[in-house]
Backbone bond lengths (Angstrom), bond angles and torsions (degrees), N, CA, C in turn:
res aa  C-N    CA-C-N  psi(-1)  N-CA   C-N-CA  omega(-1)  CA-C   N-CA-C  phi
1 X - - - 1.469 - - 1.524 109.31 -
2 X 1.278 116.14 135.94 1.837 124.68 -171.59 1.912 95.64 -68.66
3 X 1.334 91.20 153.92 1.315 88.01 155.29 1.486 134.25 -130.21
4 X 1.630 134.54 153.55 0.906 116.55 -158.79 1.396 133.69 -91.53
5 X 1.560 126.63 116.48 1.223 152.88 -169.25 1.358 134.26 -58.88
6 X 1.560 138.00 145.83 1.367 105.06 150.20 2.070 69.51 -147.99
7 X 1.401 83.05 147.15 1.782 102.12 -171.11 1.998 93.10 -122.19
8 X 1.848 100.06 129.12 1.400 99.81 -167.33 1.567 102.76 -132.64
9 X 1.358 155.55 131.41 1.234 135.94 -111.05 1.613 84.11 -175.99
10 X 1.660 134.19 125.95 1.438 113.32 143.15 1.814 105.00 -72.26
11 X 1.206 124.87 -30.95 1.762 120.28 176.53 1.917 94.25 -91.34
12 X 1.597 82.81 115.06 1.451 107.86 176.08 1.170 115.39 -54.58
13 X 1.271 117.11 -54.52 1.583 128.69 -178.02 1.621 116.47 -63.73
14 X 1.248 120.13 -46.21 1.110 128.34 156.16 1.860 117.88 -35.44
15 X 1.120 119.57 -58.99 1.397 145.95 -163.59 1.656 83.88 -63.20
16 X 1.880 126.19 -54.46 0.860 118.37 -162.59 1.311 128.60 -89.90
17 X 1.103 112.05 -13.36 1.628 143.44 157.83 1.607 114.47 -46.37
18 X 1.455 100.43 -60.47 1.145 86.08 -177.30 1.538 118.72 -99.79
19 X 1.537 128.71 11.07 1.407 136.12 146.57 1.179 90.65 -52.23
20 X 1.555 135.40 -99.43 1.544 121.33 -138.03 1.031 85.43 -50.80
21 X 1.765 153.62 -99.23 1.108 143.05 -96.70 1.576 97.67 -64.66
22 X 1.170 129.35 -46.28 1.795 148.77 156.07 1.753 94.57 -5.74
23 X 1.818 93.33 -78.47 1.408 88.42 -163.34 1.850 114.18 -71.60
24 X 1.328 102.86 -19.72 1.533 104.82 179.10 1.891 102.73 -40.71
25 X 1.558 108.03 -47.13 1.639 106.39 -175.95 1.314 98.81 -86.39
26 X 1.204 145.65 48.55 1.561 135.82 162.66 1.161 121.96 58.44
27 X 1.405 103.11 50.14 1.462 123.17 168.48 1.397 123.81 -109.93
28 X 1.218 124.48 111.81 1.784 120.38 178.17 1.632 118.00 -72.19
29 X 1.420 104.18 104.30 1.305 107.82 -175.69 1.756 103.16 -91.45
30 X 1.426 101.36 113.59 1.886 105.48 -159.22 1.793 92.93 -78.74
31 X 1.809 132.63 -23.63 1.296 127.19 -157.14 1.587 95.70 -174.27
32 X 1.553 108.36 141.15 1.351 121.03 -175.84 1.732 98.06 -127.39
33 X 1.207 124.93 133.90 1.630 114.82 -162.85 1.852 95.58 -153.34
34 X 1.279 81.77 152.57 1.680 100.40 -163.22 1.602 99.12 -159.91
35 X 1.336 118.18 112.43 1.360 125.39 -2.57 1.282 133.16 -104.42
36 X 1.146 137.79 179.85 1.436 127.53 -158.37 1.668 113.07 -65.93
37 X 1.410 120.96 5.17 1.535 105.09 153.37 1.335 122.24 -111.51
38 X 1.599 111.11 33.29 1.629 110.99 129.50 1.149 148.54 -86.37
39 X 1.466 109.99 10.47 1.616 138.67 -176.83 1.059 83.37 -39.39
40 X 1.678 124.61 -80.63 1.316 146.48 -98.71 2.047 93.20 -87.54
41 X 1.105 89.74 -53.55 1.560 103.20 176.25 1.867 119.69 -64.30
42 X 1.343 110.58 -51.05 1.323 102.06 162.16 1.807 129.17 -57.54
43 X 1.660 92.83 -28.28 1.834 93.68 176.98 1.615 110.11 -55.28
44 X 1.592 101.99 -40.99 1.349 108.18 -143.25 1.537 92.18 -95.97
45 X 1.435 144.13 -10.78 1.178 149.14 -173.14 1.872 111.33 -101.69
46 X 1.334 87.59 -17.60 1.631 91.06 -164.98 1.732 104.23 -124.82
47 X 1.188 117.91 -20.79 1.495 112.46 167.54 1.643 106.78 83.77
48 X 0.600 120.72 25.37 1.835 106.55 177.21 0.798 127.45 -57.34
49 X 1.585 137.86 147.19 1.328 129.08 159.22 1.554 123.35 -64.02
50 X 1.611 104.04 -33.20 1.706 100.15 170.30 1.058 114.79 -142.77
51 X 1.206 120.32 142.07 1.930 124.21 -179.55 1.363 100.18 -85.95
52 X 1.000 123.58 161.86 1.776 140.53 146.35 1.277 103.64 -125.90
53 X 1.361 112.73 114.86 1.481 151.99 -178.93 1.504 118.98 -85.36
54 X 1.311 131.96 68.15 1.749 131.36 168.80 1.270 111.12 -31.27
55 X 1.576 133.47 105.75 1.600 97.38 148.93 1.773 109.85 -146.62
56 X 1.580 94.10 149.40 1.674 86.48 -131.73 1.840 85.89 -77.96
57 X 1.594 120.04 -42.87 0.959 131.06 -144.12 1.895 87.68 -130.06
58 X 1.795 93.81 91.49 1.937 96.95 -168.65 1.494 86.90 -89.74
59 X 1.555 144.30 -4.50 1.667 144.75 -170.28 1.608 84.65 -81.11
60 X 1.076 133.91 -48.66 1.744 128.18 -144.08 1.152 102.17 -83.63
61 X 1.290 125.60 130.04 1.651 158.80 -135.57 1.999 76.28 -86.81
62 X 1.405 89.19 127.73 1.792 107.09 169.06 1.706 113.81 74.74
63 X 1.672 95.09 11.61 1.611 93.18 163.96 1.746 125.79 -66.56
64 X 1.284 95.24 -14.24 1.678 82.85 -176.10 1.512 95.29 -99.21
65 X 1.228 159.54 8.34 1.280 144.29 -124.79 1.640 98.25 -103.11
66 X 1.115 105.80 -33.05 1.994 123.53 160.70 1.400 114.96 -64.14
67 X 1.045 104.92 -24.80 1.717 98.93 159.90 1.433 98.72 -98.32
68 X 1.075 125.22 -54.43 1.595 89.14 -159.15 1.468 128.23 -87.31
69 X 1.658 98.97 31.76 1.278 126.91 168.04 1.887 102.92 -82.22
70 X 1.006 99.08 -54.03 1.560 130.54 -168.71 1.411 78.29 -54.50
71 X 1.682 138.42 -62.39 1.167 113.92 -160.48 0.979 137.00 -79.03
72 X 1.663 114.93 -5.06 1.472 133.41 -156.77 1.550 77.23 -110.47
73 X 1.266 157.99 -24.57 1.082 132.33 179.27 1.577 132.68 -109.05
74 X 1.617 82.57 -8.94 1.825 95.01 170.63 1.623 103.15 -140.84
75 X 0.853 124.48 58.26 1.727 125.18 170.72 1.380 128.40 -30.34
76 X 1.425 107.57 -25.22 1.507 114.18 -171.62 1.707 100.40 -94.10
77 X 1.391 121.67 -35.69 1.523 101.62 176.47 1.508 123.49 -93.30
78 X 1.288 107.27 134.22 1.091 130.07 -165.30 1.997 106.26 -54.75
79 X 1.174 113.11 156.23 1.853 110.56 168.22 1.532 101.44 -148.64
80 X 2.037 87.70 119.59 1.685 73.25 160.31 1.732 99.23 -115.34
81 X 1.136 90.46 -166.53 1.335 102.65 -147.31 1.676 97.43 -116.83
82 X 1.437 130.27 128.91 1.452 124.10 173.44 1.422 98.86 -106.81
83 X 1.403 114.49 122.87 1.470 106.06 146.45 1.753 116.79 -170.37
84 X 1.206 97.66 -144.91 1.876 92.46 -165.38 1.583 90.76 -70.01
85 X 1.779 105.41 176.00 1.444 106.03 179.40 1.167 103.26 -128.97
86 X 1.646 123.85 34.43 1.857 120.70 -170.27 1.785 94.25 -95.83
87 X 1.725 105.07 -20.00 1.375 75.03 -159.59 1.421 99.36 -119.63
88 X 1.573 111.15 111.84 1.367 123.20 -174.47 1.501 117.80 -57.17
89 X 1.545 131.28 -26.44 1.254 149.40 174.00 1.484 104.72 -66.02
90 X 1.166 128.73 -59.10 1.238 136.01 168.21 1.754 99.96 -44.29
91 X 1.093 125.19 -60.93 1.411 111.59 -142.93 1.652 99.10 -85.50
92 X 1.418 117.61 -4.52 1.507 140.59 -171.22 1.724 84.31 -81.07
93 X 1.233 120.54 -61.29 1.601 125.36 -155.32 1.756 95.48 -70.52
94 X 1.460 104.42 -43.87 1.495 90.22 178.08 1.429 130.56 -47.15
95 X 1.533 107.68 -34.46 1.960 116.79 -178.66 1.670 88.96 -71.40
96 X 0.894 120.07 -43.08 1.698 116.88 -148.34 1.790 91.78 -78.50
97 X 1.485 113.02 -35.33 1.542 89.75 154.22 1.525 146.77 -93.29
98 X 1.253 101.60 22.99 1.290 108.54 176.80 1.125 121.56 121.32
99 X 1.722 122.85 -1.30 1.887 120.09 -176.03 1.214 106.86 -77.13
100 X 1.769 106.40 144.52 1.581 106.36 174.36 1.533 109.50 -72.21
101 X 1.223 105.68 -40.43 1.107 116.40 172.53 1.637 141.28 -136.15
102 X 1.245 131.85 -161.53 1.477 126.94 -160.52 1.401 126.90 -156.83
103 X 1.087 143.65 63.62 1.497 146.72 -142.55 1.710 111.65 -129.59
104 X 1.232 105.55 148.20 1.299 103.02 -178.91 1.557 116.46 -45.09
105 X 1.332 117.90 -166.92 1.526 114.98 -173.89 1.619 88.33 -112.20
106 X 1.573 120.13 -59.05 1.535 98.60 177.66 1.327 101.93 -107.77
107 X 1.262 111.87 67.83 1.561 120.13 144.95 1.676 119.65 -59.55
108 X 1.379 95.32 130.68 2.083 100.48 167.61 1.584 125.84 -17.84
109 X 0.997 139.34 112.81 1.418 158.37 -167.66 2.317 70.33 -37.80
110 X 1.104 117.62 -62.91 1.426 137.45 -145.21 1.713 85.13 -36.63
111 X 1.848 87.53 -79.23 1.671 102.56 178.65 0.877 118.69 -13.20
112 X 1.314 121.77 -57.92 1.833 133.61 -154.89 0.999 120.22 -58.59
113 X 1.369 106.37 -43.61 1.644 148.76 174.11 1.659 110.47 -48.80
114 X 1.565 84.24 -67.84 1.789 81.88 168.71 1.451 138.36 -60.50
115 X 1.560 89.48 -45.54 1.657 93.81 176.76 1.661 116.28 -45.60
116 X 1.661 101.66 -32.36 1.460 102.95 -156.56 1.284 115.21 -89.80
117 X 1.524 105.07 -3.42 1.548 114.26 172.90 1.583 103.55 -103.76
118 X 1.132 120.97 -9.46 1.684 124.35 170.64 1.618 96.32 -64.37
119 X 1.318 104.82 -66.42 1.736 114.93 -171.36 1.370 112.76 -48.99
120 X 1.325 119.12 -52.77 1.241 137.07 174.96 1.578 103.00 -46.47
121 X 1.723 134.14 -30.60 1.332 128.91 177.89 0.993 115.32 -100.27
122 X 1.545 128.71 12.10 1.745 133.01 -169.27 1.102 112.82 98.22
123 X 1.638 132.32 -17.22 1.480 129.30 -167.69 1.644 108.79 -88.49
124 X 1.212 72.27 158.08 2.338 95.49 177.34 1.419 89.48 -83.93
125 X 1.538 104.23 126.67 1.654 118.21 168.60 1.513 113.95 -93.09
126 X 1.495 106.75 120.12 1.891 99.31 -173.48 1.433 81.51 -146.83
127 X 1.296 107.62 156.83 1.584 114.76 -172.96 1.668 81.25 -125.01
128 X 1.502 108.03 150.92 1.605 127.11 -168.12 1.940 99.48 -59.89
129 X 1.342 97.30 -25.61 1.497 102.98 -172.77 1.586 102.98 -61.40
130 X 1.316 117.88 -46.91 1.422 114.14 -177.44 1.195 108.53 -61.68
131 X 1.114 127.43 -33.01 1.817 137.91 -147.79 1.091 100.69 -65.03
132 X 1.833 115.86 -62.00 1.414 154.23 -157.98 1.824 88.14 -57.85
133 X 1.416 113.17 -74.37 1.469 122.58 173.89 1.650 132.90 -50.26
134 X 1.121 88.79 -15.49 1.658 86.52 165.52 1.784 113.14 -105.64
135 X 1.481 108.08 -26.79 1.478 107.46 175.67 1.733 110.36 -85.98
136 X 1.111 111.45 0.02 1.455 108.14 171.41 1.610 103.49 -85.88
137 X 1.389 114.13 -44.23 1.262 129.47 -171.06 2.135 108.42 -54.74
138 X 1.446 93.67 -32.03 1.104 110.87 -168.06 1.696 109.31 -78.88
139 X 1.182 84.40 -43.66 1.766 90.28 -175.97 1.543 102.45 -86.00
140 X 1.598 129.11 -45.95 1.672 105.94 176.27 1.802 99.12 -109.74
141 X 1.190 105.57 82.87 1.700 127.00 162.30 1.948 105.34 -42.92
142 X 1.080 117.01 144.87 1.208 120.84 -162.57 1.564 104.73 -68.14
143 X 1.495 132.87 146.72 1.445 114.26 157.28 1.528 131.00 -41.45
144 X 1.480 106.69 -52.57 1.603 107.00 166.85 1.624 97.94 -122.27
145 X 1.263 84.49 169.01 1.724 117.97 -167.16 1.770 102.31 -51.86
146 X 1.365 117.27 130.13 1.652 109.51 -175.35 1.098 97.82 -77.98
147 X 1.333 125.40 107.57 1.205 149.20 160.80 1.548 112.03 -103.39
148 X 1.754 105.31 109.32 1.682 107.48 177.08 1.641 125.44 -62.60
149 X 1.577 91.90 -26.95 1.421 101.75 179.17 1.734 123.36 -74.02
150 X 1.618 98.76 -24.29 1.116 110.46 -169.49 1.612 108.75 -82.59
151 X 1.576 122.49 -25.75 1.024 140.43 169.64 1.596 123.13 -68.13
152 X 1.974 101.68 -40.26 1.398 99.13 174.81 1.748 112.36 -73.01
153 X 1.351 109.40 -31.10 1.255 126.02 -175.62 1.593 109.86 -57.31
154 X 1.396 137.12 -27.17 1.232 149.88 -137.82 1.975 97.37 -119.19
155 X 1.727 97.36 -31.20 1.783 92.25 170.67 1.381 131.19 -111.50
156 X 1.749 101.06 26.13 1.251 112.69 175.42 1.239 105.89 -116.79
157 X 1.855 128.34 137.25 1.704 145.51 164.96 1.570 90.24 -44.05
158 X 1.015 108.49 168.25 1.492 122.43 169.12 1.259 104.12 -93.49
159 X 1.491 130.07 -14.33 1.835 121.29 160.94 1.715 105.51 -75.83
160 X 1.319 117.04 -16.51 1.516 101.94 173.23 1.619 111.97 -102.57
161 X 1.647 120.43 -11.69 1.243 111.90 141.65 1.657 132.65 -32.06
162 X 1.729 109.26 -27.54 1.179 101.92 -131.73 1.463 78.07 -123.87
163 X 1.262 112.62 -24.15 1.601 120.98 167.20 1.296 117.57 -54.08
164 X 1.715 109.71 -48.91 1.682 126.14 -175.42 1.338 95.24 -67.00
165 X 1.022 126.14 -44.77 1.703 110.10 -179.48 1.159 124.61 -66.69
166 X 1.312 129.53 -24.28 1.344 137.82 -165.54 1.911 91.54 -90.24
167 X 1.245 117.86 -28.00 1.827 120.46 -179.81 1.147 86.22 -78.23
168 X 1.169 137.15 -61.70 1.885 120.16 -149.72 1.099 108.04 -70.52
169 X 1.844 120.70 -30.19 1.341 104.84 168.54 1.774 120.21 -94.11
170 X 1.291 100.78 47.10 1.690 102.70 159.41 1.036 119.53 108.52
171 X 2.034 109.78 -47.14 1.717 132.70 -167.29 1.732 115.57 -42.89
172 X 1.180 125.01 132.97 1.194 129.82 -173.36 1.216 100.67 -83.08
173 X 1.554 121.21 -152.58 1.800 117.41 -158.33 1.901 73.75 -108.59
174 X 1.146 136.42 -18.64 1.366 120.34 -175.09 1.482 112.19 -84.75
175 X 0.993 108.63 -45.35 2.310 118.14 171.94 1.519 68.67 -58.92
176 X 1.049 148.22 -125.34 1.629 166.87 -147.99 1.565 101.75 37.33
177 X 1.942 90.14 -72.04 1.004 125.10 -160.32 1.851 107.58 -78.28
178 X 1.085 110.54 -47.21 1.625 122.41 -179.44 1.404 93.63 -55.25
179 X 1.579 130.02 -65.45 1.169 134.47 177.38 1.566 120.40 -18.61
180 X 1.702 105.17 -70.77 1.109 120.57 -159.49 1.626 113.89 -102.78
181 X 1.933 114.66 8.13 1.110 109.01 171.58 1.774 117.70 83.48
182 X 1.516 107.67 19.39 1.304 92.48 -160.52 1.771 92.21 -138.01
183 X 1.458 115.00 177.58 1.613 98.42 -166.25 1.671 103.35 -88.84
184 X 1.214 130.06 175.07 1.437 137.01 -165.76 1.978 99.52 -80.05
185 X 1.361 125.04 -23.69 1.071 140.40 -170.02 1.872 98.01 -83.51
186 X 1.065 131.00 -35.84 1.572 150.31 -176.54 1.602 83.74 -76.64
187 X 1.582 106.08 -80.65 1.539 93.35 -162.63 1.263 115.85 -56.58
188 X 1.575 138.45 -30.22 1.328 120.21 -171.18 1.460 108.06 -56.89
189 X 1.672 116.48 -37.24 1.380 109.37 -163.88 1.465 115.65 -77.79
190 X 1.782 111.57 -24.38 1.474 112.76 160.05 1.352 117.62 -52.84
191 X 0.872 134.99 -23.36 1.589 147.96 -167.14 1.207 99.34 -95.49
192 X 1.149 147.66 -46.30 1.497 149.96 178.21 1.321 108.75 -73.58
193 X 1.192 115.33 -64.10 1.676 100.91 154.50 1.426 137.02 -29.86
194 X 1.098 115.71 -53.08 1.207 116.78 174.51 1.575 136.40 -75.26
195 X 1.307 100.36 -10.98 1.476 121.80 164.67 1.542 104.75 -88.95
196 X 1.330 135.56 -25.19 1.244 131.29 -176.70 1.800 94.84 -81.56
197 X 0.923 122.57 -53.66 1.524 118.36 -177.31 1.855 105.62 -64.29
198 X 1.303 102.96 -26.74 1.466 78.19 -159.11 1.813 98.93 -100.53
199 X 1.727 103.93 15.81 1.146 108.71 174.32 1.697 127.77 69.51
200 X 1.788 105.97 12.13 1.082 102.23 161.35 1.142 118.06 -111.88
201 X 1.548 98.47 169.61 1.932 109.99 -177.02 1.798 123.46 -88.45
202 X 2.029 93.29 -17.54 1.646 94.72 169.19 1.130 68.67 -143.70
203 X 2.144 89.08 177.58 1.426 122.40 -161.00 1.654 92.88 -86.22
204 X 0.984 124.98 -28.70 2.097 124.78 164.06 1.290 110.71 -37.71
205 X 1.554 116.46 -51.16 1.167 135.96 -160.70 1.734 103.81 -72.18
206 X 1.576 109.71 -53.24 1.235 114.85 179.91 1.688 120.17 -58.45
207 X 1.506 107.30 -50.40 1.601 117.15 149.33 1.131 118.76 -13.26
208 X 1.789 123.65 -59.40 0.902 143.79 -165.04 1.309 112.88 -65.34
209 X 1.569 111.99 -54.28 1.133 120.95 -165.19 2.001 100.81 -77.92
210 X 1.213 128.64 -37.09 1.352 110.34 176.23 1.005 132.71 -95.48
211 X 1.684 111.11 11.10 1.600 112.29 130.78 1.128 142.81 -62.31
212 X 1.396 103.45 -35.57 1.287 101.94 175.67 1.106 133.11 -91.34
213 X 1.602 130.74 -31.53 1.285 131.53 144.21 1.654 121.27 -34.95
214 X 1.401 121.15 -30.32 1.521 118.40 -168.56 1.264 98.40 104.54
215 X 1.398 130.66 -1.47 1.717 115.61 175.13 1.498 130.93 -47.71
216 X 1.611 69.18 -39.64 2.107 67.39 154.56 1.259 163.32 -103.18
217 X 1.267 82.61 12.49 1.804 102.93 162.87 1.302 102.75 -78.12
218 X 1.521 112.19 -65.39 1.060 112.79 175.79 1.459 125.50 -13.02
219 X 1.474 92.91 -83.52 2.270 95.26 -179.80 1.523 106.28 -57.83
220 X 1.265 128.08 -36.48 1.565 102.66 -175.60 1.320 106.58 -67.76
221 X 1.239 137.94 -14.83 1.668 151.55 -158.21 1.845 90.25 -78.00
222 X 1.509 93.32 -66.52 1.664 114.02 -169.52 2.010 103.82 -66.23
């Protein structure tokens, strides 16, 4: 007998992907929701026995806060949680807020299946893959402390140190260059660099990112 669903996704397509495949095995998917802070409202409007929970980025401060909304207002249905599996801290914070369970994001139609009939019987859903990765983690512990900042800090020149500062505080690629004495053709590519390391697509984005890691304590520190 299927059981009844509601699948909640910030990637829409994703969310919807794996509903049909859900119902393809005789599963009633009651609500498909995008983005992941419509969980909270479809749980509580639609009754499911189990959520599936998107979350893309489980490290970023207030990722669980939709679940543990979800739990204070529906206690009895279970949530697992889909997402990446690099970051063992993340997937630690997810139990501690309340997921039954924990599975990759494009994990096997199969997996999914299982987990959701584990949850569905009272059990914690963990696939051996997580297991393996957190007890490795456990037994060879990093030399120094995983620090993101300390890592982003470690693949930037000290001219693209000096670049990131001049973006967070506002400066276009022309201040960049006036600033630092150098031609507007130099700074664009310092600037592109530094969004490629720091993994963003605009200089807002990069802002973003070395606030929030602590990057910027960091360089004013250094």
């Amino acid at each position: 007998m299927g059981v009844r669903l509601v699948v909640v996704d910030d990637r829409r397509l994703l969310a919807e992907a794996l509903a049909t495949a859900l119902q393809l095995r005789g599963h009633r998917v009651l609500a498909v929701g995008s983005p992941a802070g419509a969980a909270l409202e479809l749980v509580v409007g639609r009754r499911p026995e189990v959520c599936l929970l998107g979350i893309a980025r489980p490290g970023d401060a207030g990722a669980f806060e939709m679940l543990r909304r979800i739990r204070r207002e529906r206690p009895e249905v279970p949530v697992i949680i889909l997402g990446p599996m690099g970051e063992l801290h993340g997937v630690a914070a997810a139990f501690a807020a309340g997921a039954a369970g924990y599975i990759r994001s494009d994990e096997r139609i199969e997996v999914v299946e299982r987990a959701v009939s584990r949850v569905r019987g009272g059990e914690a859903a963990v696939t051996a893959e997580l297991l393996r990765g957190v007890f490795e983690q456990l037994l060879r512990p990093p030399a120094e402390p995983d620090d993101e900042s300390v890592r982003l800090l470690r693949l930037l020149t000290r001219r693209e140190v000096q670049v990131l500062v001049r973006i967070v505080e506002g400066e276009d690629t022309r201040a960049i260059a006036g600033g630092m004495g150098i031609a507007a053709s130099t700074a664009r590519t310092h600037v592109q660099r530094v969004l490629t390391k720091l993994g963003a697509r605009t200089r807002l984005e990069a802002a973003a990112v070395a606030a929030r890691t602590g990057l910027l304590e960091r360089m004013a520190r250094g």
